[in-house]
C-alpha positions as CSV (number, residue, x, y, z in Angstrom):
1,X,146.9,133.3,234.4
2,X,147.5,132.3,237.9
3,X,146.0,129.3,238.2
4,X,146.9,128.1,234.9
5,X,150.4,128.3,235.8
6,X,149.7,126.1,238.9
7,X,147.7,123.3,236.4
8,X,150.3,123.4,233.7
9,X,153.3,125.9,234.0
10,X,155.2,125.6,230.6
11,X,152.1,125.0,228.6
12,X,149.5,127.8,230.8
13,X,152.5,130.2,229.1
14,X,152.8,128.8,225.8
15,X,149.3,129.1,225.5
16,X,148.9,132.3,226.9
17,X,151.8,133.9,224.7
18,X,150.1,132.6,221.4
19,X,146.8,134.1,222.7
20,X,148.0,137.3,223.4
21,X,149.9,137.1,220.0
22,X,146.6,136.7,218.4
23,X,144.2,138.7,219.9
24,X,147.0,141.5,219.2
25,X,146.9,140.7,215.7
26,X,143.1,140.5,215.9
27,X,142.3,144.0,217.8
C-alpha cells in the first residue's frame, strides 16, 4: 500500500478499503 499512497493517497485507500471489503466477503 505504500507506494500507492504516494501515487494517489485518497484514492490508493478508497481502493484498498473496497478490496479488502471484498476479498473479506470472498474468503
Amino acid at each position: 500500500t505504500g507506494f500507492n499512497l504516494k501515487k494517489r493517497p485518497t484514492m490508493a485507500m478508497c481502493n484498498n478499503t473496497k478490496i479488502s471489503v471484498q476479498r473479506k466477503a470472498t474468503d
